[in-house]
C-alpha positions as CSV (number, residue, x, y, z in Angstrom):
1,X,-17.1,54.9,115.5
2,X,-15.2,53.2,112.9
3,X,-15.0,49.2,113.0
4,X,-13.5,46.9,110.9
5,X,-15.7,44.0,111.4
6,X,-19.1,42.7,109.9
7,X,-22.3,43.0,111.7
8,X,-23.1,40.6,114.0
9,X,-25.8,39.4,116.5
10,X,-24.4,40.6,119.9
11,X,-26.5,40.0,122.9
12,X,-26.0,42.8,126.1
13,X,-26.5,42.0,129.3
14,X,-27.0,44.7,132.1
15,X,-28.0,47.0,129.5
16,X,-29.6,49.5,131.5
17,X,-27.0,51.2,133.7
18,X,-25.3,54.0,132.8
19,X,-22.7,52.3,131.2
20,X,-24.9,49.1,129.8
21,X,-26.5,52.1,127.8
22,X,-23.3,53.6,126.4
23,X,-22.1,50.2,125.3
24,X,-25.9,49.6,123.5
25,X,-25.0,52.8,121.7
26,X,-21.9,52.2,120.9
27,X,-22.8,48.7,119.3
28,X,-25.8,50.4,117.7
29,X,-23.3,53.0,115.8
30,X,-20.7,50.1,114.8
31,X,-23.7,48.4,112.7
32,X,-24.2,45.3,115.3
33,X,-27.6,43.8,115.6
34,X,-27.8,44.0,119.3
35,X,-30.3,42.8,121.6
36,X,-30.5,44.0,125.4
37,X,-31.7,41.8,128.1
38,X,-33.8,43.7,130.5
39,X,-36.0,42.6,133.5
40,X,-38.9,45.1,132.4
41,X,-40.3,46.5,129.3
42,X,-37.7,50.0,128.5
43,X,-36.1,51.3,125.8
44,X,-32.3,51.4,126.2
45,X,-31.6,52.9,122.9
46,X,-32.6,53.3,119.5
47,X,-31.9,50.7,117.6
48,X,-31.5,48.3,120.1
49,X,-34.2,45.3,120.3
50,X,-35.1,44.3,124.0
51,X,-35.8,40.7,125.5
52,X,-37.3,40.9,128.8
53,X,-35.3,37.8,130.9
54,X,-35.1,37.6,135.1
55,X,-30.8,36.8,135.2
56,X,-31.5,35.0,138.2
57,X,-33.4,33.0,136.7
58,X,-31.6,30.1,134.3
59,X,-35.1,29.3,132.4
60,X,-35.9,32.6,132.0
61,X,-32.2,33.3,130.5
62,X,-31.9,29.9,128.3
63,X,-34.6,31.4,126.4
64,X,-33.3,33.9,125.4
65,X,-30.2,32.4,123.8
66,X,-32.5,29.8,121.8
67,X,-32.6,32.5,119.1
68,X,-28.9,32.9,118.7
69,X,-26.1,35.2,119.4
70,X,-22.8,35.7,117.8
71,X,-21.3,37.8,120.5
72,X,-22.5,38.2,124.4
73,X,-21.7,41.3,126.6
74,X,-22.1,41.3,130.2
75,X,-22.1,44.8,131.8
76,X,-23.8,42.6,134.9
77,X,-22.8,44.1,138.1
78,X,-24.3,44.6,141.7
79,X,-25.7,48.1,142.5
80,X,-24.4,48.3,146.4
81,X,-21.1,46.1,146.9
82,X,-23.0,44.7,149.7
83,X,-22.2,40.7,149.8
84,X,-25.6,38.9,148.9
85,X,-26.1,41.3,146.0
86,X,-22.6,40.6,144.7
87,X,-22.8,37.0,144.9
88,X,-26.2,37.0,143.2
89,X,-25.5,39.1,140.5
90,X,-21.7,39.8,140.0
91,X,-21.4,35.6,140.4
92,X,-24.2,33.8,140.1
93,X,-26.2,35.7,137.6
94,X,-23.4,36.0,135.1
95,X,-22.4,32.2,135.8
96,X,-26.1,31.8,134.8
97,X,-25.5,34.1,131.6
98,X,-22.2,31.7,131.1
99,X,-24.2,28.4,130.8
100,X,-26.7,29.9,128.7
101,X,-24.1,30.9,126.1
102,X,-21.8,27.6,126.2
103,X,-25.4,25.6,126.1
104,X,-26.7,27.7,122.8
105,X,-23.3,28.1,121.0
106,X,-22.5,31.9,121.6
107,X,-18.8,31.7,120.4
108,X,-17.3,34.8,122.5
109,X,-18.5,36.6,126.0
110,X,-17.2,39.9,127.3
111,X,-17.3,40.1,130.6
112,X,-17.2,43.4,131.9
113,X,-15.4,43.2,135.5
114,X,-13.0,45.9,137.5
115,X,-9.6,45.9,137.8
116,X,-9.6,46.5,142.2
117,X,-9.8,42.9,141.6
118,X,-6.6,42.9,141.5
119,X,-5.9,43.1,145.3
120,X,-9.3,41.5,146.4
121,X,-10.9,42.0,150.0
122,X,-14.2,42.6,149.5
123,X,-17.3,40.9,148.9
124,X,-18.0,42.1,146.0
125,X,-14.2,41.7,144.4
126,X,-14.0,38.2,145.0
127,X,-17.3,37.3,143.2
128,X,-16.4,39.4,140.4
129,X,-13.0,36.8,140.7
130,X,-15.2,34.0,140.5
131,X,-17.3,35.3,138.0
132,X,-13.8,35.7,135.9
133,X,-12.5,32.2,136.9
134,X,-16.1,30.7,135.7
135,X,-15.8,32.3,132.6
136,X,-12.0,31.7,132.3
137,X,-12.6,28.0,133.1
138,X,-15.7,27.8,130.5
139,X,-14.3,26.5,127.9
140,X,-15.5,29.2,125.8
141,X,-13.9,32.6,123.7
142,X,-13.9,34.7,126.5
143,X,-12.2,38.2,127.2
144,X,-12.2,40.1,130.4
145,X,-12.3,44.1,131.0
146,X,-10.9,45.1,133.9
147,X,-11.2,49.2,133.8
148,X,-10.2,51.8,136.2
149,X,-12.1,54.5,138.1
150,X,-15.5,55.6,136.4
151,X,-16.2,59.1,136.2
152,X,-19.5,59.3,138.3
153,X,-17.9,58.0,141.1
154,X,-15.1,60.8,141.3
155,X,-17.4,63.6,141.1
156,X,-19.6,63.6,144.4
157,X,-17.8,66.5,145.5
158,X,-18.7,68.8,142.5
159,X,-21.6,70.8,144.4
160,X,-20.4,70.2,147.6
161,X,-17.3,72.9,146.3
162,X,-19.8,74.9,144.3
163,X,-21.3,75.6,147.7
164,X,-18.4,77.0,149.0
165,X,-17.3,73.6,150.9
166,X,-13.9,72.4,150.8
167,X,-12.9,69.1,148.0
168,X,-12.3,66.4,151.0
169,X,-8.8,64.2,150.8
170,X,-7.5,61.0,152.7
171,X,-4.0,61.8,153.8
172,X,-2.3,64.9,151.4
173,X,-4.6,63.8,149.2
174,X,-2.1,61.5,146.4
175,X,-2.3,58.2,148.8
176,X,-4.1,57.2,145.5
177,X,-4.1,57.6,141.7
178,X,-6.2,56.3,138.4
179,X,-6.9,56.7,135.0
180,X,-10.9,56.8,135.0
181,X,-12.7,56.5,131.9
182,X,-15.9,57.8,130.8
183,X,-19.2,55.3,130.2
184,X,-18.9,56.4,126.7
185,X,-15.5,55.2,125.9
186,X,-16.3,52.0,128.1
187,X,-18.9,51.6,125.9
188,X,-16.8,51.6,122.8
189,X,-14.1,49.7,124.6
190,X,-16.4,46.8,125.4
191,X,-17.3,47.0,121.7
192,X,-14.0,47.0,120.2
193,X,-13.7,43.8,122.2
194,X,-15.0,42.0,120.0
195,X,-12.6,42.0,117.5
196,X,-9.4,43.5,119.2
197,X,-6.4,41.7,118.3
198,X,-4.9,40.1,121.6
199,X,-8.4,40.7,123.6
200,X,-9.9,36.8,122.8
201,X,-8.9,34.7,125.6
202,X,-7.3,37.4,127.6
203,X,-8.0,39.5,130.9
204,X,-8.3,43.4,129.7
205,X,-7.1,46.2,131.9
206,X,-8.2,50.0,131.0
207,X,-8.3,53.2,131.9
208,X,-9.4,56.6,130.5
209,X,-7.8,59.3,128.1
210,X,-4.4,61.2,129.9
211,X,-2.2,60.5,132.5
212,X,-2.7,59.5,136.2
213,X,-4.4,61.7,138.1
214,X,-4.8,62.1,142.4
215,X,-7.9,63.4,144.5
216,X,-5.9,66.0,145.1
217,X,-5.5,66.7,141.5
218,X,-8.9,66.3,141.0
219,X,-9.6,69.1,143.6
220,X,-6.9,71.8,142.5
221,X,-8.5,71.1,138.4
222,X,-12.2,71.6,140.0
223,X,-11.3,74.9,142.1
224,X,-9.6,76.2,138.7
225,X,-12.2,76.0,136.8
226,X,-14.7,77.5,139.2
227,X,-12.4,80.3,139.6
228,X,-11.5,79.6,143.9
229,X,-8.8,79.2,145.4
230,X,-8.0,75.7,146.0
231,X,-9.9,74.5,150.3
232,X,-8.8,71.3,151.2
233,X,-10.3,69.2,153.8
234,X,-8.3,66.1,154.9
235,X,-9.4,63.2,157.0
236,X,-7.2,60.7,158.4
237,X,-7.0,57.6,157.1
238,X,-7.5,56.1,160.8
239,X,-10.7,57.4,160.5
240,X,-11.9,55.3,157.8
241,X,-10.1,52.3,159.3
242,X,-11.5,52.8,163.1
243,X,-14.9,53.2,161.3
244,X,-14.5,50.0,159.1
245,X,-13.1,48.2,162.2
246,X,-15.9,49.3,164.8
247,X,-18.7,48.2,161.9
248,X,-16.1,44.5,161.2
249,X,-16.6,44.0,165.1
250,X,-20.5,45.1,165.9
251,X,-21.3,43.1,163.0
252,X,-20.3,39.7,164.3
253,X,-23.0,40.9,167.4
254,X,-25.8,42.4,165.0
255,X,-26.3,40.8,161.6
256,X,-28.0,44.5,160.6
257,X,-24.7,46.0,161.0
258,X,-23.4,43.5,158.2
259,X,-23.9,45.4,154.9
260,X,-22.9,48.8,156.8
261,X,-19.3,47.1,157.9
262,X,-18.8,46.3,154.2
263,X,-20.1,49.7,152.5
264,X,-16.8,51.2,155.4
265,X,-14.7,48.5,154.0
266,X,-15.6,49.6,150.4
267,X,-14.9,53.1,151.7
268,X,-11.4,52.1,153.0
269,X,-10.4,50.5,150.2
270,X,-11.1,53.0,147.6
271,X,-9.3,55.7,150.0
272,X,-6.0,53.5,150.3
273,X,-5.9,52.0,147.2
274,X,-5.2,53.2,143.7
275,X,-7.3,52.2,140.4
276,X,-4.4,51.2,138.5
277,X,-2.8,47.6,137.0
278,X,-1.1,46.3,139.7
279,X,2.9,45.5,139.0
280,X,3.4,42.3,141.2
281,X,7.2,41.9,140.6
282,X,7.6,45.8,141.9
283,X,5.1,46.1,144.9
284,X,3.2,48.9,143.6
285,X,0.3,50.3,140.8
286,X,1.8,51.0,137.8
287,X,0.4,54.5,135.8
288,X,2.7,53.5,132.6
289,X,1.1,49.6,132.5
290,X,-2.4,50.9,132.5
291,X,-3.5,51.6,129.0
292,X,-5.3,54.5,128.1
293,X,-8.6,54.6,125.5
294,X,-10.8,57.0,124.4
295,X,-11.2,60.7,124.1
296,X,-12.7,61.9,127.4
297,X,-11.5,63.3,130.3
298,X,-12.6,63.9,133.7
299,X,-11.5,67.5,133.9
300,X,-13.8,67.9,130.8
301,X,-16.5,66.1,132.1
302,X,-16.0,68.8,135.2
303,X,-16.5,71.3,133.2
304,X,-19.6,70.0,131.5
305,X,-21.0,69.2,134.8
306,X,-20.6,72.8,136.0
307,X,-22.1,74.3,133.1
308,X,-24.8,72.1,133.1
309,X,-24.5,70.3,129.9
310,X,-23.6,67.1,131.8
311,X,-25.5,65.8,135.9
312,X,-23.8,63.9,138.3
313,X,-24.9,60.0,138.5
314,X,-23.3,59.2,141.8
315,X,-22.4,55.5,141.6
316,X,-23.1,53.6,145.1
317,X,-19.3,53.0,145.7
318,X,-18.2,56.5,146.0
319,X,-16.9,57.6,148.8
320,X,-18.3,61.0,149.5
């Protein structure tokens, strides 16, 4: 990847999910000395240093910064949506991470966010939100990326159509629409961050290589290139909503229930709502305002996927 910049120290955050790893990689390539903060002892990738640090933990994380960073990355995000791992991690743990670099002198933080926080109603949304307004609010060089759909969490369905199955749809199947972008150019994105005219001090929407795409172009793309004819299954969006609602209400009675009402609101949402930047002034997601990066696409990642050059990481919010 070619930068224009001079190396500097960057320190990453939630290195060691799928797309923590792409953006140690990508910073490794650009020539950055990076360091990835990790709760045990793993490699994340060559070239990489690691610093074992607990983020819940403000000690543990204010020693880390004593040695000095030019640049922080936070790819810090809850794995389940479910509201007391959001608020620790997606909140508290980057507020922690915050601190730590306004204490120590760290001069810019990338906060890796999502853009559904654009229309927020679930737990998980509105700590990201706070996590933003922290950071916003910090006093420090901040710049926030909000991208679209991730490719793992579109492509659930891939073997269940390889079986012979039909590609399940909400409604005909366009209710919804995003650009999603692969962990690799996320990666790079993050990277380029750092300095991207107009990204210091700014809130960053992106999305993925080529236009807007529906589930239900997702599913005639799949079928194609596995040589079937196209077998949709659709389920009502009622469905979703009755099952959300029955989970809302039960858990009020029975505390258990609480995290399965919110994983059928996360359902909901992501079956009724599209992964593009919201245009206020119109009422509606906007395909042309979302930007597009990278050189990826999901019909390519498909393809890899089905010839086995490429598995399926199914991220905990998808929906089948």
């Amino acid at each position: 990847m070619h930068v224009s910049f001079q190396p500097k120290k960057v320190l990453l955050c939630g290195a060691t999910g799928t797309i923590g790893r792409a953006t140690a990689r990508a910073a490794v390539e650009a020539g950055l000395d990076v360091t990835c903060l990790v709760r045990r002892p793993v490699e994340v990738f060559e070239g990489a240093a690691t610093v074992q640090a607990d983020v819940t933990d403000a000690a543990s994380v204010d020693a880390v910064f004593a040695s000095g960073f030019d640049v922080v990355i936070s790819c810090l995000a809850s794995r389940t949506g479910a509201p007391e791992d959001a608020w620790a991690i997606d909140d508290r743990a980057n507020r922690t991470v915050f601190d730590a670099a306004k204490a120590h002198g760290a001069p810019h933080v990338i906060l890796l966010s999502a853009i559904c926080v654009q229309k927020p109603r679930l737990a998980f949304q509105h700590a990201k939100l706070s996590a933003e307004t922290a950071l916003i609010e910090s006093g420090l060089t901040y710049t926030v990326v909000r991208p679209t759909a991730f490719f793992k969490s579109l492509s659930g369905q891939i073997a269940r159509v390889q079986a012979g199955r039909s590609f399940l749809v909400f409604g005909d199947g366009h209710l919804t629409a995003c650009k999603p972008i692969s962990d690799r150019d996320l990666g790079q994105f993050l990277v380029k961050c750092i300095d991207l005219p107009g990204a210091k001090n700014a809130v960053v929407p992106i999305g993925g290589r080529g236009p807007a795409i529906t589930p239900r172009d997702q599913a005639d793309h799949l079928f194609g290139l596995l040589g079937k004819d196209s077998k949709i299954g659709t389920m009502p969006v009622i469905v979703m909503k009755t099952i959300a609602g029955g989970l809302g209400f039960l858990s009020r009675i029975v505390p258990s229930f609480t995290a399965k009402a919110e994983f059928a609101r996360i359902g909901l949402y992501y079956a009724t709502e599209s992964m593009l930047v919201w245009n206020e002034a119109e009422g509606r997601y906007d395909a042309d305002a979302t930007p597009s990066f990278g050189e990826d696409t999901l019909f390519d990642y498909y393809a890899d996927v089905i010839a086995g050059r490429a598995t399926v990481e199914k991220g905990d919010h998808s929906v089948f």
